[in-house]
Structure formats: C-alpha cells, structure tokens
C-alpha positions in Angstrom: 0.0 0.0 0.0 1.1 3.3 -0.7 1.5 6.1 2.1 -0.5 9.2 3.0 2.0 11.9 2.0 1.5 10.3 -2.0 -2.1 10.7 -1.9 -1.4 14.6 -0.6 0.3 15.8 -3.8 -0.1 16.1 -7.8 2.1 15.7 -10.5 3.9 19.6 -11.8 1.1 21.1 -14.0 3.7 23.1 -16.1 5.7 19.8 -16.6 2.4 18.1 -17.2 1.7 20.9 -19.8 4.9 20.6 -21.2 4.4 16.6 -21.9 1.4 17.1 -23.5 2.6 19.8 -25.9 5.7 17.2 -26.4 3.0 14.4 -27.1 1.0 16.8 -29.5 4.2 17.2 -31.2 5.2 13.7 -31.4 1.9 13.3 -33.4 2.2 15.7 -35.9 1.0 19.0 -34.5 2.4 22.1 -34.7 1.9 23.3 -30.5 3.4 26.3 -29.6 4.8 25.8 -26.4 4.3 28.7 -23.6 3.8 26.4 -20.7 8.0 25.6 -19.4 10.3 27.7 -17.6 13.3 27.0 -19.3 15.7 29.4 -21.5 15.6 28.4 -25.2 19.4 29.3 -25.6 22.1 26.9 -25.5 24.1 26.6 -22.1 27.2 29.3 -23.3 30.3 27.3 -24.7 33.0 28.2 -21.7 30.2 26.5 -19.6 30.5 23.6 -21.6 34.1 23.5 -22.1 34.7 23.8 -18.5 32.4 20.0 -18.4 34.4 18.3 -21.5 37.8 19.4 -19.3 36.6 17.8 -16.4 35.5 14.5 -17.8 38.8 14.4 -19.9 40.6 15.0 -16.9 38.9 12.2 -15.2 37.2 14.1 -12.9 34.5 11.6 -12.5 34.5 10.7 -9.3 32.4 11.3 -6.0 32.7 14.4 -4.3 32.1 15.9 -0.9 28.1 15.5 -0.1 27.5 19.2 -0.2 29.4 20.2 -3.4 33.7 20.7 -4.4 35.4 23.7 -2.2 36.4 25.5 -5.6 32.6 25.7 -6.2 31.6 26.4 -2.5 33.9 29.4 -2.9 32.5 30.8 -6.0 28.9 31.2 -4.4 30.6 32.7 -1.8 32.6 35.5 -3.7 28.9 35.7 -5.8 26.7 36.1 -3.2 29.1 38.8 -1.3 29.8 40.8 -4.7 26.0 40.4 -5.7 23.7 40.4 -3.3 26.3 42.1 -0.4 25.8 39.0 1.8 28.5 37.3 3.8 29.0 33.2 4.3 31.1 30.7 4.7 31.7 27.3 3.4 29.6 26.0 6.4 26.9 28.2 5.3 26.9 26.2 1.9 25.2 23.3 0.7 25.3 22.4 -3.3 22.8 20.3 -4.7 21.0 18.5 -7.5 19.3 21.9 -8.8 17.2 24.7 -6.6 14.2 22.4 -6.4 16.6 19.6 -4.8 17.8 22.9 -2.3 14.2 23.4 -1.2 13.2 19.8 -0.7 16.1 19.4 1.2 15.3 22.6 3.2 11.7 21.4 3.6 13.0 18.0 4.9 15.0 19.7 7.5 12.4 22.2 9.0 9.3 20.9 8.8 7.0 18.2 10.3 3.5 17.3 11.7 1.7 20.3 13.3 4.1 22.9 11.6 2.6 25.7 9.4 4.3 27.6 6.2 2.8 30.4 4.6 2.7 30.4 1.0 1.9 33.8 -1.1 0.0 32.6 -4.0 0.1 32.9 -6.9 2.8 30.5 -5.9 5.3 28.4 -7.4 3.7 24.8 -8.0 6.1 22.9 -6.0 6.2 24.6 -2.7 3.1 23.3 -1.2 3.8 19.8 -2.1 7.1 20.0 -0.7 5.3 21.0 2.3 2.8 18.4 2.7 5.2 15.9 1.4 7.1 16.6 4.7 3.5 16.7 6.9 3.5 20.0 7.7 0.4 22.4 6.3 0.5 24.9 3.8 -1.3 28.1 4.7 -2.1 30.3 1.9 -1.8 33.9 1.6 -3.5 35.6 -0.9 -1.6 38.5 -2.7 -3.1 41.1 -5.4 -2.5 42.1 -8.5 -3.0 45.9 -8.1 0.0 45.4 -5.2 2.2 43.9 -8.2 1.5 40.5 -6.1 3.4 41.5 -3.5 2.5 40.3 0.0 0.0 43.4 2.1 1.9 43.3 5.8 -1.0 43.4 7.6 -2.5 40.2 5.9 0.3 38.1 7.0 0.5 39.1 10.4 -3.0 37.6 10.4 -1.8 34.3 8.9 0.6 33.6 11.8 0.5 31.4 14.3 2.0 29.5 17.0 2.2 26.9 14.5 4.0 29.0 11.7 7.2 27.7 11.2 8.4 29.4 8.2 7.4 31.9 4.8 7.9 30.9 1.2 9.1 34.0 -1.0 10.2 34.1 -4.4 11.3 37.1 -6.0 11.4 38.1 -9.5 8.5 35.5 -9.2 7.1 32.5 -11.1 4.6 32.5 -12.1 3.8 36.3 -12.1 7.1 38.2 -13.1 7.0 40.5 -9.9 10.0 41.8 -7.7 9.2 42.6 -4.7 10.8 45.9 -3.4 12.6 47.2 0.0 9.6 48.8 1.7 7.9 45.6 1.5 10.4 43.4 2.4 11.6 45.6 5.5 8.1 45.1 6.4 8.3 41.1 6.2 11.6 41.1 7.8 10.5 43.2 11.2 7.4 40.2 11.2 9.2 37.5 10.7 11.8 38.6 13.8 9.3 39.4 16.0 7.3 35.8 15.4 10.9 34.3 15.2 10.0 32.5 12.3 11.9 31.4 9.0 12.2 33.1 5.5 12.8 30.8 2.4 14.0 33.1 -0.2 13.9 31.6 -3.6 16.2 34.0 -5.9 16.5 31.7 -9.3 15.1 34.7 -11.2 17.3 37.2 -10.0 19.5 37.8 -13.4 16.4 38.3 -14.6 15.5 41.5 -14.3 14.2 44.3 -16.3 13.9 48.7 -16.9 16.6 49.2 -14.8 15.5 47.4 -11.3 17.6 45.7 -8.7 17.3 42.0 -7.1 17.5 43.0 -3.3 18.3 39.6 -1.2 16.5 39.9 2.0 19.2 38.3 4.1 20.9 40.9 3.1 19.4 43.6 5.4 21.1 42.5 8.6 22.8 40.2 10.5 19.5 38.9 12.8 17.6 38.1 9.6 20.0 36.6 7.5 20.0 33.8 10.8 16.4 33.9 9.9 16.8 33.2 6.2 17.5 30.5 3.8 18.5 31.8 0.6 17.7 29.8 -2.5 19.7 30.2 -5.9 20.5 27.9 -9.2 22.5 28.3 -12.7 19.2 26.9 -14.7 17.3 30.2 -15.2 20.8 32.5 -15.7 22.8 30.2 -17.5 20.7 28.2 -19.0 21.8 25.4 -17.3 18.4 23.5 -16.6 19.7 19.9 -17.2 22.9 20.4 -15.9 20.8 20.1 -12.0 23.0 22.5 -9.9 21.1 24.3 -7.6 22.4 25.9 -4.0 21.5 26.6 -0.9 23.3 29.6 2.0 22.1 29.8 5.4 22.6 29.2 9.2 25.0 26.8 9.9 22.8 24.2 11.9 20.7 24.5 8.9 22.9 23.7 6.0 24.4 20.2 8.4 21.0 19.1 8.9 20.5 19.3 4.9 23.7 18.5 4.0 23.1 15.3 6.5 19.6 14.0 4.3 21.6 14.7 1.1 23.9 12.1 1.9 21.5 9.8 2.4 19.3 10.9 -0.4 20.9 11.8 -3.8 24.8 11.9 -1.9 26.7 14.5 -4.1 25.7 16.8 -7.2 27.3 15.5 -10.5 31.1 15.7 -10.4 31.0 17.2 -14.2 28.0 19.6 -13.7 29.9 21.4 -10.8 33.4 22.2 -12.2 30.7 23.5 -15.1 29.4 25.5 -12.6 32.3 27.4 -11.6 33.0 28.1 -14.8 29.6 29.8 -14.8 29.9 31.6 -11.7 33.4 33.1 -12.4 34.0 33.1 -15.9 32.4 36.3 -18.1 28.7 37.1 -17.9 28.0 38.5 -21.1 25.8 35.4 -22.0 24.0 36.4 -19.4 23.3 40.1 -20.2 22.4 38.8 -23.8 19.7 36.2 -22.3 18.3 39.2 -20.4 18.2 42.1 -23.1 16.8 39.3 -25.5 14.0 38.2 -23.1 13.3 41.8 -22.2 12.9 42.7 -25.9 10.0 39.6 -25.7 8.3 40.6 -22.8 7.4 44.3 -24.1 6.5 42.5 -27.4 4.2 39.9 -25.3 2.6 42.5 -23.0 2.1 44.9 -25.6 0.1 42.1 -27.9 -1.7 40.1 -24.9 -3.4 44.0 -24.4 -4.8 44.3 -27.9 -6.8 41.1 -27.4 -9.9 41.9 -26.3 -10.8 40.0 -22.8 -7.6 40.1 -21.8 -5.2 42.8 -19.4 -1.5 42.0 -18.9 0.6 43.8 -16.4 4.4 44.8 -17.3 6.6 42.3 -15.1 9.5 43.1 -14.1 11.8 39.6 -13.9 11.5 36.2 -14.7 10.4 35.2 -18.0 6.7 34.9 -17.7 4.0 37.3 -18.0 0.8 36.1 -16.2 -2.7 37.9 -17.9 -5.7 38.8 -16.7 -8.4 36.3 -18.4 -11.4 36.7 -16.1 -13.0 38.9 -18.5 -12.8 35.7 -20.7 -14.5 33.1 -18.0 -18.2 32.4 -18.5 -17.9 32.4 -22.3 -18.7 29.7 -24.7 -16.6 27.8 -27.5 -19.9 26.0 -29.0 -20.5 23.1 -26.3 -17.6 24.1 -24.8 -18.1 26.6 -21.9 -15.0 28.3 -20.1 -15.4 28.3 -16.6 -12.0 28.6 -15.2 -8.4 29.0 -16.2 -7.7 25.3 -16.5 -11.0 25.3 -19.3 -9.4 27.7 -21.1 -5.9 26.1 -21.2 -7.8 23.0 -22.4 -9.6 25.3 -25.5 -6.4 26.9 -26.5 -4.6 23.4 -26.4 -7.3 22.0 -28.8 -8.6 24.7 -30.3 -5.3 26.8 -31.1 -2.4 24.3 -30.2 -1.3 26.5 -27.8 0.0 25.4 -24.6 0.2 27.5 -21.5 -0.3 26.8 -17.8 -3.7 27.8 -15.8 -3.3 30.3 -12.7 -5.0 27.7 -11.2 -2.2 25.8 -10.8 -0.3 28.6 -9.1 -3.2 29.1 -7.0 -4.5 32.2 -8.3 -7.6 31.7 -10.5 -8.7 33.9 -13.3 -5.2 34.2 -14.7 -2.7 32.3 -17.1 0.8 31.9 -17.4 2.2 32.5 -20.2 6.0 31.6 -20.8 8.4 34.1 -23.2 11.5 31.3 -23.0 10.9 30.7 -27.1 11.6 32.9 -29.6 10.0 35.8 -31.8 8.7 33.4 -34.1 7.1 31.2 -31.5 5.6 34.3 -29.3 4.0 36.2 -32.6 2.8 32.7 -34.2 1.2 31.8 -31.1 -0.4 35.2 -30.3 -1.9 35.2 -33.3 -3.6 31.8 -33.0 -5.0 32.6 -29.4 -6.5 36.0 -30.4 -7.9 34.2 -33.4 -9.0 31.0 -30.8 -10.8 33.8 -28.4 -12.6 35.6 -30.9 -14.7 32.7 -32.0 -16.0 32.8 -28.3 -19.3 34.1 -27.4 
C-alpha cells in the first residue's frame, strides 16, 4: 500500500503541460509551447568547455556530499559581490538543482503540526514539498493591483503559533513580480518578532528588467539573514536547466542538517555539472546580459500584444520570463459546447482549439489568470499570439 503523503500531492502542472505539448508534437501538430520555464538558448560554450575538461581530466569521481570547495567558494565571492551578503563554506550546501535545495530545506524544518505560509500565486512545488514533509500549507493571498506582493498586515493575520516558516520568491514565477525594499523591510520586522523562517527563492534574479535591482533579504542584517534560507541555481541565468546544480546559503545548523539528508538521499551533485558551474559563476557574464536584453525585448513585445486582445489585461513584469494575464473577463464564455469556466478550461480550449499550450493560474493558485512563458523565440511568441486571439474571438 502506498503512504498518505502520496495521496497529498499532484504531479507539476507546467511539466504536465509541457508533456502534453511534447505528445502533441510527437503526433504531428504544430503546438506552440508557452507552458516551461526553461531558457531556449544553449548553455554558453565556456560552460560547456569547462564539463568536457573535467571529464577528460577524469574528474569523475564522488565528491564531498555538499558540493567541491572550488565551487563552495565561487557562491561565496557571488553572493558577497552580488547580493552584499557574507557566508562561509559551512553556510553552503550544493545540490542537484534549486528544487533539490528546497526539498532538502523542507526535509530539514518541517514536520506534523508545523505551518508555512505560501503567497499565491505561488510556485507549484512549494506546497507539495510541504505536505510531502506533513507540515500544512497556509495560503496567503496576494493582489495584482500590489504587483502580487505580499500586504503586511494580511500576513501578520496568517501567523501562528504553528508558523514555522514563509515561502518567497522574487522576481517570481509565475507572475514576473520583484518585490521591493519597503515591502520586504516590512516582512523582515514580522518575521523577527514571530521568530519565524524566510525561504527566499532567488533563481530569477539575473532576470531583471527597466533598470530594477534584485534586493536579497538576508541581506538587510545580520538577525535576519540567521532567519533566512537563501535559495539560488545556474538553470534560469545560464541556461543550465539539465545540468541540475542548484544551491542553498544559510545558518550553519541548517545547512548540516541538509547536507546530513543529502547524503542519504541523492549523496553529491554530478562531479561534471559542478566544475561547469564554476565556470559559470566566475567566468564572463556577457551570456547572461544577452539572455536578459533578448528576453526583455520579448516581454514588451508579449505585453504589448496580450493588451490588444480583447478579454484580456497583462501587467508589465519586471523579472522572470513569464508574463501572467488577466483572463477573467474571458470566464463564463462559450466555444460551441464548450463553456469556459475557469483558467484550467481555457488552457484545455487553447490546447485544442489553437495548439497553444500554457499553464492555468489555477495551478499557481490564483484563478482567473494564465501563465504564459516568453523562453521561445519571436517566431514562437508572434505565431502563437496570433492563433490565441484568433481562438478567443470565436468565443461568445
């Protein structure tokens, strides 16, 4: 018989998306694919250079649990030069992508009859990681007139003596948002006074557009950065999605007990993928200022068209590479039979309809919206515009 905790949780819907675009595909059709968040440029060649040394050199071998010193060191110098945050090695823990970082984070702090908050429109992995661990998600609700950001005095109501921790994830998936250093000063005087924990998932954080800054909030002293998990990755910057290196910095008690259920879990990243990863972090970052100026150039071409169809408003985000619309104007309507009641409906419609695939708000846990993925190119993003504004006028 299978346990509880599998009966809790439900497959990815954006990787669930994604396979059934790839299935479409396999068949025949031509799907546009908006529904994964991963960069459509290749992983930049000293990156992969660095991986071909390090198998040639036969570094192929286990390594330390937590990740090689010479990598250890390079998030250390990044973090400090980047986000002006100090660690050491023992505040380090390299592992098999950021996902891997905040399982093994959730594995470590949470249990039965602990709490986390979650600001939806969330990330769809967070509150199965929770109740994967038997702890309870508690969902905060955020809006879009407040770019999504959490409202202080809502979360103050959330919190109990049960709330062991709060989830948040800036430039955000799914909705693009940063959230800036009034707000977070705010979060940052609740969570010391509850003397509770921040996970801080900053995977987007290269991502950022019209001139804005990426503020870590273990950055703003000493007290909360004891507080604070912070979560970062090479997938989103680098485009180093398959290569699975993802990291973890925080309090020292922390990073053992993780490092400790690593070793029995996965033991250590892939030899290869790290030495490729230092390569990354030290070695010249104009591919990543390309990545960014080309997915910026996208994003004001997405927002610009999603706002000439009628039915639907799209805010400008301001990281990431998703935009996330506005379709409730759009709910209620009918496609013959077909009626669209909810954001999952209409996902289904544009799938079939317009070989379009994108991801429901519902699976983010805000309803009413879609997310809509700008990791393709030009061709992709005006090709599959068209078909959906064509798909929504036939709806009455």
């Amino acid at each position: 018989m299978l346990t509880e905790r599998t009966k809790k949780i439900k497959p990815s819907p954006t990787l669930a998306v994604d396979s059934k675009a790839k299935e479409m595909k396999a068949k025949g059709f031509d799907v546009v694919n908006f529904g994964v968040g991963e960069p459509d440029f290749d992983t930049p060649e000293h990156i992969k250079e660095a991986a071909i040394k390090a198998i040639k050199d036969g570094f192929t071998k286990y390594t330390p649990v937590g990740g090689i010193d010479e990598l250890k060191e390079a998030i250390i110098e990044k973090l400090e030069k980047d986000n002006k945050i100090k660690y050491k090695k023992e505040n380090i823990l390299v592992s098999c992508g950021a996902k891997h970082s905040l399982y093994n984070i959730a594995q470590a702090l949470f249990g039965p009859g602990d709490e986390v908050i979650i600001p939806a429109p969330y990330w769809v992995s967070y509150p199965d990681q929770v109740l994967l661990n038997d702890a309870t998600p508690v969902i905060l609700e955020t809006y879009e007139e407040d770019n999504f950001m959490i409202r202080p005095e809502l979360l103050k109501e959330k919190i109990t003596k049960k709330t062991k921790a709060i989830i948040i994830n800036s430039p955000s998936n799914p909705t693009g948002f940063i959230y800036n250093e009034k707000v977070l000063q705010e979060i940052v005087e609740i969570v010391l006074k509850n003397n509770i924990y921040i996970i801080s998932d900053e995977i987007y954080e290269k991502l950022i557009y019209d001139g804005m800054r990426h503020i870590s909030i273990a950055s703003f002293s000493e007290e909360i950065k004891e507080r604070t998990i912070v979560v970062n990755g090479l997938s989103k910057s680098h485009s180093m999605t398959g290569w699975r290196i993802g990291y973890a910095a925080g309090p020292t008690d922390i990073i053992k007990a993780m490092t400790n259920i690593q070793s029995q879990s996965t033991s250590n990243p892939t030899s290869i993928a790290q030495k490729a990863a230092v390569a990354a972090l030290k070695g010249p970052q104009k591919c990543v200022e390309e990545m960014r100026k080309e997915f910026e150039k996208r994003r004001n071409y997405l927002v610009n068209e999603l706002n000439n169809i009628p039915g639907i408003s799209c805010k400008m985000p301001q990281g990431a590479f998703y935009v996330f619309p506005n379709v409730k104007q759009i709910l209620g309507k009918k496609a013959g039979s077909m009626e669209i009641n909810s954001s999952m409906d209409l996902s289904i419609y544009l799938l079939e309809k317009a070989q379009v695939a994108l991801v429901p708000g519902s699976a983010f846990g805000a309803e009413g919206y879609i997310r809509i993925s700008y990791a393709t190119s030009m061709e992709n993003l005006s090709k599959g515009i068209e078909r959906i504004r064509n798909a929504l006028e036939g709806l009455q």
